[in-house]
C-alpha positions in Angstrom: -24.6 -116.3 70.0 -21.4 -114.7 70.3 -18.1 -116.8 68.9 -16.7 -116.8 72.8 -19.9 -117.8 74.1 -20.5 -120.4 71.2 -17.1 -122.1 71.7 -17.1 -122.1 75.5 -20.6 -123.8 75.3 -18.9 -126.0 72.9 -16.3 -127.0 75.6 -18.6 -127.7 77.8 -20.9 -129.8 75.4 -17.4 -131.2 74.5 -16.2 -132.6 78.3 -19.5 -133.3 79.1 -20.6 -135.7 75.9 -16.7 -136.8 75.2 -16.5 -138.2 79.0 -19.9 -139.9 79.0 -18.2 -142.0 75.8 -14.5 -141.6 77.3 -15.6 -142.9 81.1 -16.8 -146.5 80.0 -15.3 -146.6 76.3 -12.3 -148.3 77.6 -13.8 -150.8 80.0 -16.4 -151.7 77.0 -13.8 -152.5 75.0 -11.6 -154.6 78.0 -14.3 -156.2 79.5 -17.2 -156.5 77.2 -15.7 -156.9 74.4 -12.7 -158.9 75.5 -10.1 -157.2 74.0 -6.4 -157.7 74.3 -3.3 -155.7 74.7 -2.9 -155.5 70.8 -6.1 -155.2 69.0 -6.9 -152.5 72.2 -3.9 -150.6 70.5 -5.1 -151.5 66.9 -8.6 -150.0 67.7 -6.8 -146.7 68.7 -4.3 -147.5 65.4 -7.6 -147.5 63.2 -8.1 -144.1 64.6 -4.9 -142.6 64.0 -4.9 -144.1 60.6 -7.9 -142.1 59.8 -7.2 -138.7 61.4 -3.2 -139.0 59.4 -5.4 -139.5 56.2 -8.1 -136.8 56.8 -5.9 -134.6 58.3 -4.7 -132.1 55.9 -7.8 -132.5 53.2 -10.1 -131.5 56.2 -8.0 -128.5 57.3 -7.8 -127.6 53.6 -11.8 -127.7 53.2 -12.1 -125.8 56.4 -9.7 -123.1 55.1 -11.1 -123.1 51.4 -15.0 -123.4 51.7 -15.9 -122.9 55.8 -14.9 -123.9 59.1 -18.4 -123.7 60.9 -19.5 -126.3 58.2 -16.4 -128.2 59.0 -17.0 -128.3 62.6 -20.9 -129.2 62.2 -19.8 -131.8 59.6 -17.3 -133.1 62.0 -19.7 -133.7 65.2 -22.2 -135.4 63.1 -19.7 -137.8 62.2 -18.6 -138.6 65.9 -22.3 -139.2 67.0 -22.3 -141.8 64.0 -18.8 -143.5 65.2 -20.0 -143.9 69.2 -23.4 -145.4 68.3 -21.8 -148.0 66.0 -18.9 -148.6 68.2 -21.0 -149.4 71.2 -23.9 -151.4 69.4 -21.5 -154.2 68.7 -19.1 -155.3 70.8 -17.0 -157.2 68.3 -13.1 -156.1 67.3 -13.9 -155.4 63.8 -16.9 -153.1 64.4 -15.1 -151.1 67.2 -11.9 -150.7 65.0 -14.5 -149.8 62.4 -16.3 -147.4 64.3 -12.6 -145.7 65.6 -11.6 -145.0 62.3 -14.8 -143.2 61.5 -14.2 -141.6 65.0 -10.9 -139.9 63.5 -12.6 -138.6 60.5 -14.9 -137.2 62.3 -12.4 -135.2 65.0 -10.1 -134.2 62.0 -13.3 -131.9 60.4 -13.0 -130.5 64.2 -9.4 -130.1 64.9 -7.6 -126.8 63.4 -11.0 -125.5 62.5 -13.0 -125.0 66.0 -9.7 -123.4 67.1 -8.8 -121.3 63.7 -12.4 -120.5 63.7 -12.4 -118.5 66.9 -8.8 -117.0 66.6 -10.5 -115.4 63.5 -14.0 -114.5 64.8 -11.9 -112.7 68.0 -8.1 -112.4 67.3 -5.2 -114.5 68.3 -4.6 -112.9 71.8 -8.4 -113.4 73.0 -8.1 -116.9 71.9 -5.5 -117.7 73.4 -6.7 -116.9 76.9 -10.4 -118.6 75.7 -8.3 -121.5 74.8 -7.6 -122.1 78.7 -11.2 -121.1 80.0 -12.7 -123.5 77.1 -10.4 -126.4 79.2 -12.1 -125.3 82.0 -15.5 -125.4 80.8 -14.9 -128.8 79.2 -13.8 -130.2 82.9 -17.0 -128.9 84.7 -19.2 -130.2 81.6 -17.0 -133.5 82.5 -18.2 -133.8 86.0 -22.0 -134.3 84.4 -20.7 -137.0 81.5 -18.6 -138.5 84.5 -22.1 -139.1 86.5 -23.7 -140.0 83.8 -21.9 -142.3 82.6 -21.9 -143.9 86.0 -25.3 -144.0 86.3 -26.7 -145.6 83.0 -23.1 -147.7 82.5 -23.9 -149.4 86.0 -27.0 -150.4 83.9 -25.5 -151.5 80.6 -21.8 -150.6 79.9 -22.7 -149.2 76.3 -25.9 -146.7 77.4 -23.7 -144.0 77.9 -21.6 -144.4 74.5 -24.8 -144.9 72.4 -26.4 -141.6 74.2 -23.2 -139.5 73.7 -23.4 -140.6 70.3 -27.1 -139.1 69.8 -26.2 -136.3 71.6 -23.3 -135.3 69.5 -25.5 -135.5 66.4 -28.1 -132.7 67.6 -25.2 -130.7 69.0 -24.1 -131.0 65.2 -27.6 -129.4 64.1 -27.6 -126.8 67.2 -24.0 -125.8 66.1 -25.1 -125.4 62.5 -27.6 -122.8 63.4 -25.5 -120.8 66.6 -22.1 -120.2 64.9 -21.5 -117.1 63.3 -18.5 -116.9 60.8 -18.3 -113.0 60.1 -15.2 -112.6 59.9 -13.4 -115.7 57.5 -11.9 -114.9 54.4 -11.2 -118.2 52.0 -7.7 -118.7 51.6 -7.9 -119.7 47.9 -8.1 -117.6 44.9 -11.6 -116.7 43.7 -11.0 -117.7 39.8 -9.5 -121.6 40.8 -11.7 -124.5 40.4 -12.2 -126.0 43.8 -9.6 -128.8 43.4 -7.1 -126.1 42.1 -8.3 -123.9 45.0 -7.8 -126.6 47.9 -4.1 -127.4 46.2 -3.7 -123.6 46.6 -4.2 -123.4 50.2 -2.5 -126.9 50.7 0.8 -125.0 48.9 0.4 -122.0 51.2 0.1 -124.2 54.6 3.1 -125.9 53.8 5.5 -122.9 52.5 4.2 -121.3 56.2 5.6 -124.2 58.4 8.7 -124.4 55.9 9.8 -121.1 56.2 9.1 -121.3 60.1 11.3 -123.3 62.2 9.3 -123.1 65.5 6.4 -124.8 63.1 9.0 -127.2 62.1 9.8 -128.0 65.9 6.3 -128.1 67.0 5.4 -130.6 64.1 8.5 -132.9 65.6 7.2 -132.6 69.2 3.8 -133.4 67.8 4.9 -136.5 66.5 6.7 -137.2 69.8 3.7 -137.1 71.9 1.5 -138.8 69.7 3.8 -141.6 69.9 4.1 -141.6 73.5 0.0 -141.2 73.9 -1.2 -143.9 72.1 0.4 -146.4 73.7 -0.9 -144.9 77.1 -4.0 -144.1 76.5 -4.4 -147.6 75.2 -3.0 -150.1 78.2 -3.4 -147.5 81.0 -6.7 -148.9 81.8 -5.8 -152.1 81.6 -3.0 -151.7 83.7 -5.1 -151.0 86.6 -7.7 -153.3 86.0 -5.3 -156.3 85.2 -2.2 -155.6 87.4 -4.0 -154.8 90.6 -6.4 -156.0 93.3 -8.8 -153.1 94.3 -8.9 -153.6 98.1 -12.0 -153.7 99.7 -13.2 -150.1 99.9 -12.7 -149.7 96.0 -14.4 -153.0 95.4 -17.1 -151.4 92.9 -18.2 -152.0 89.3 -14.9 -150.6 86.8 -17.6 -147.8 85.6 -17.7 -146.7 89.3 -14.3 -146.5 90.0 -12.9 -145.2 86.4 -16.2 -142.3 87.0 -14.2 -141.4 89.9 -11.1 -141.3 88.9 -11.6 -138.6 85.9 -14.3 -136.7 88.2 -10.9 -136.4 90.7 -8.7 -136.0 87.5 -10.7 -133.0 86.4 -11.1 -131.4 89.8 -7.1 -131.0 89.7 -7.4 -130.0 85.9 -9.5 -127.1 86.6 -6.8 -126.3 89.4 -3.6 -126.9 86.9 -5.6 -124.9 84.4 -6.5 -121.9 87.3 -3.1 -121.3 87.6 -1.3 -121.6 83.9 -4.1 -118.8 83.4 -3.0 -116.8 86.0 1.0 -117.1 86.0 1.7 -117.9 82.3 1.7 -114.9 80.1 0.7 -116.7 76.6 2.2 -113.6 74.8 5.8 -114.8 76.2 6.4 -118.0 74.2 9.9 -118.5 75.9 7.3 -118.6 79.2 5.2 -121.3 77.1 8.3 -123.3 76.0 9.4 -123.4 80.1 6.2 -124.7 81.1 5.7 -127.2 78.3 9.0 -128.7 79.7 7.8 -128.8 83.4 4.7 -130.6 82.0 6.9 -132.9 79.9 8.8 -134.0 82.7 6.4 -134.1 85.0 4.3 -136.7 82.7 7.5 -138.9 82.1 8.4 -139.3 85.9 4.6 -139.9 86.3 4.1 -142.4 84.1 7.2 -144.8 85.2 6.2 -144.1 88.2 2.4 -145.3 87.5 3.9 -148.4 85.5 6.3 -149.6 87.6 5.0 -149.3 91.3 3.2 -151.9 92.7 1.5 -150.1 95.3 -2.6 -149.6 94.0 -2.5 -146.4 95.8 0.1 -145.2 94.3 -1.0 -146.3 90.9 -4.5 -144.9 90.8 -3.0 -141.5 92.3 -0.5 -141.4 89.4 -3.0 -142.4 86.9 -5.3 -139.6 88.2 -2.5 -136.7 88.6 -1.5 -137.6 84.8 -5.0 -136.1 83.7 -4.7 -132.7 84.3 -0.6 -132.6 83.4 -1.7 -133.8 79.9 -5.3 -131.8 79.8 -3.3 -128.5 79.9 -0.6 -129.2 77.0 -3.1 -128.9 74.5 -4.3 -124.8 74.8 -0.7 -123.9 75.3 0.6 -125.6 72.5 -2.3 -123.8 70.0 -1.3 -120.9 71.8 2.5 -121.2 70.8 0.8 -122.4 67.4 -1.5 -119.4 66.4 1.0 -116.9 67.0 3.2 -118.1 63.6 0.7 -119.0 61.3 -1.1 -116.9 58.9 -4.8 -116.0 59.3 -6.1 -117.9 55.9 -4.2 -121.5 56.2 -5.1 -121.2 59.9 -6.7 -124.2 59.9 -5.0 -126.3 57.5 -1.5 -125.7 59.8 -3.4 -126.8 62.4 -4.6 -129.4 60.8 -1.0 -130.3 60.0 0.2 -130.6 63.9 -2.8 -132.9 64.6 -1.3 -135.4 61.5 2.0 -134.6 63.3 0.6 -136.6 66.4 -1.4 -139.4 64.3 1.5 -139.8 62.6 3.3 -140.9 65.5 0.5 -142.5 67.3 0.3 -144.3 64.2 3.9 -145.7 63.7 3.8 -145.7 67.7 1.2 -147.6 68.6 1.1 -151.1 67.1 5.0 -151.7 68.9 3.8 -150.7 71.9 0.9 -152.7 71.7 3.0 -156.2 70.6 5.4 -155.0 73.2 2.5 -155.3 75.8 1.3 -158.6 74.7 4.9 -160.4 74.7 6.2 -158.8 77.5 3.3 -157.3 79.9 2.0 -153.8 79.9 4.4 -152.5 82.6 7.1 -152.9 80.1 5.2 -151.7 77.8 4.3 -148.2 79.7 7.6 -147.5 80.8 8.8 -147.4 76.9 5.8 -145.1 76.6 7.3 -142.8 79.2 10.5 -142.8 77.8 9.7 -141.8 74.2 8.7 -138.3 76.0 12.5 -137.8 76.1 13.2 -135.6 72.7 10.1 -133.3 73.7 11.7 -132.1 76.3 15.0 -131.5 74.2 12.8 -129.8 71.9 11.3 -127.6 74.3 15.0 -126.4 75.0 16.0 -126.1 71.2 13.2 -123.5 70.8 14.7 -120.6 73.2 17.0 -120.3 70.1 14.7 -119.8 67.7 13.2 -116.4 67.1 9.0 -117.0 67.5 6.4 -114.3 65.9 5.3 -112.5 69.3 8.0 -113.1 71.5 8.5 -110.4 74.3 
């Protein structure tokens, strides 16, 4: 297959098995399991932990040796982490299972994406970046339904299928990626531990000596904190802070399938029109509409956290979906167009510890925040930690950016 059509199968693969895991995983770990407000933010911890670990040495394999074995590698491992996860419902085993979760997605992250910048350039990518969003939101309609379907049976089913699922995408991927056009960043007479330091040293001179690197590291650590601590007690905020009234009065699985089957209706809408009106050669035009965004998720998450209105909440909780969804292409966008073909990956790799990091140091205070105060305290901190994004955003129309028009 051809790289485009290989990585927009793999969004598609991607929304479709991710949400199957994504649409029950948090109600399995609420309800089944028991959770509370902290060890639901230490499970996500446990994951961050991992991915700020991996982070770099995976980027650095992918750059050194290859990225299609790095992605292959990677979905393997995910398979393994949602089959264990979901096979026990006990703390331990899901933080366990989390943390192999984050080693898994680090052998993904930087090298799906520097993969295909170098298979068909950094402008092509760059717009496949936005159709492989789309892709992933119609292949979430199917994981959405069937989710709903077997987690009306058993909560787990879908997690444990996903799981097997990712593991043969793993051997399909293995056998439809080309990689024709990588060149190993290392030099051919180095060992291979004096070849990965060599490419570790070149990834880091390259967001030295660039200060829009620099500035999208800080707002990666920014939103990472803010994430965590939503992603974790947003679900719990509904299920715990409001009384469904009696047309909502389903199973969770039913309600939270809707939810992110209306979440990624708008997101293939929000997506529609970044492709059409944002030019992603025009990074000044990126840095404006990552501020929009920004704001927009802020006011919608005070909003969502401190209204008591269940309308209001779940239309806040669905609207935050797509606002969130299109961040990512736009920011890889901004990112491919100042780093260097051959420590693609491991620079990459660097913005995703950027965002463990701070989901990481993040996390556990919101969670303990949560559990002594109640989690609409708890999401309105979240919400306001956004605030130096946005101030970064601003900082970078004074910074000259590779590609700026």
């Amino acid at each position: 297959m051809s790289a485009p059509r290989i990585y927009l199968a793999s969004k598609f693969a991607w929304g479709l098995l991710f949400y199957m895991m994504a649409t029950v995983s948090m109600i399995y770990q609420v309800d089944m399991a028991g959770l509370n407000a902290l060890e639901l933010v230490l499970v996500g911890t446990a994951l961050e932990v991992s991915a700020f670990l991996f982070e770099i040495p995976t980027g650095v394999v992918a750059d050194t040796y290859s990225r299609k074995l790095s992605v292959v590698i990677g979905y393997m491992i995910l398979g393994f982490s949602f089959v264990l996860s979901a096979s026990f419902p006990v703390f331990y085993v899901i933080a366990a299972g989390s943390f192999l979760l984050g080693i898994g997605w680090t052998f993904i992250s930087g090298a799906h994406q520097a993969w295909l910048a170098d298979e068909v350039g950094e402008s092509e990518a760059a717009t496949l970046y936005l159709k492989g969003e789309k892709l992933s939101s119609y292949g979430a309609f199917f994981g959405i339904g069937l989710a709903v379907l077997l987690g009306s049976v058993q909560i787990n089913y879908p997690f444990i299928l996903s799981g097997v699922l990712f593991c043969c995408w793993s051997v399909f991927a293995w056998f439809a990626m080309t990689e024709s056009h990588f060149e190993p960043a290392s030099v051919a007479h180095l060992n291979s531990y004096a070849k990965m330091t060599h490419t570790f040293s070149r990834g880091l001179v390259t967001v030295r000596r660039s200060s829009t690197l620099i500035l999208l590291m800080l707002v990666g650590v920014v939103f990472g904190t803010f994430s965590e601590g939503y992603d974790r007690l947003s679900t719990a905020h509904l299920l715990r802070s409001f009384e469904f009234p009696a047309p909502l009065g389903y199973q969770p699985v039913v309600l939270f399938g809707a939810f992110a089957a209306m979440g990624n209706v708008l997101c293939i809408g929000v997506v529609h029109l970044a492709e059409r009106y944002v030019d992603t050669d025009n990074v000044r035009q990126i840095a404006n509409t990552l501020t929009l965004l920004t704001v927009s998720i802020l006011s919608g998450v005070a909003c969502f956290a401190l209204t008591g209105h269940v309308w209001l909440a779940i239309f806040m909780y669905v609207a935050l979906m797509p606002l969130r969804q299109v961040v990512e292409p736009l920011t890889l966008a901004w990112l491919n167009r100042n780093i260097d073909a051959p420590v693609r990956a491991t620079v990459l790799s660097m913005h995703s510890q950027a965002d463990a990091l701070g989901q990481t140091g993040g996390g556990p205070g919101i969670g303990l925040l949560g559990r002594e105060f109640g989690l609409r305290i708890a999401l309105v901190t979240t919400a306001i930690l956004l605030l130096p994004a946005i101030w970064l955003y601003q900082r970078s129309h004074g910074i000259r950016n590779r590609g700026n028009t």
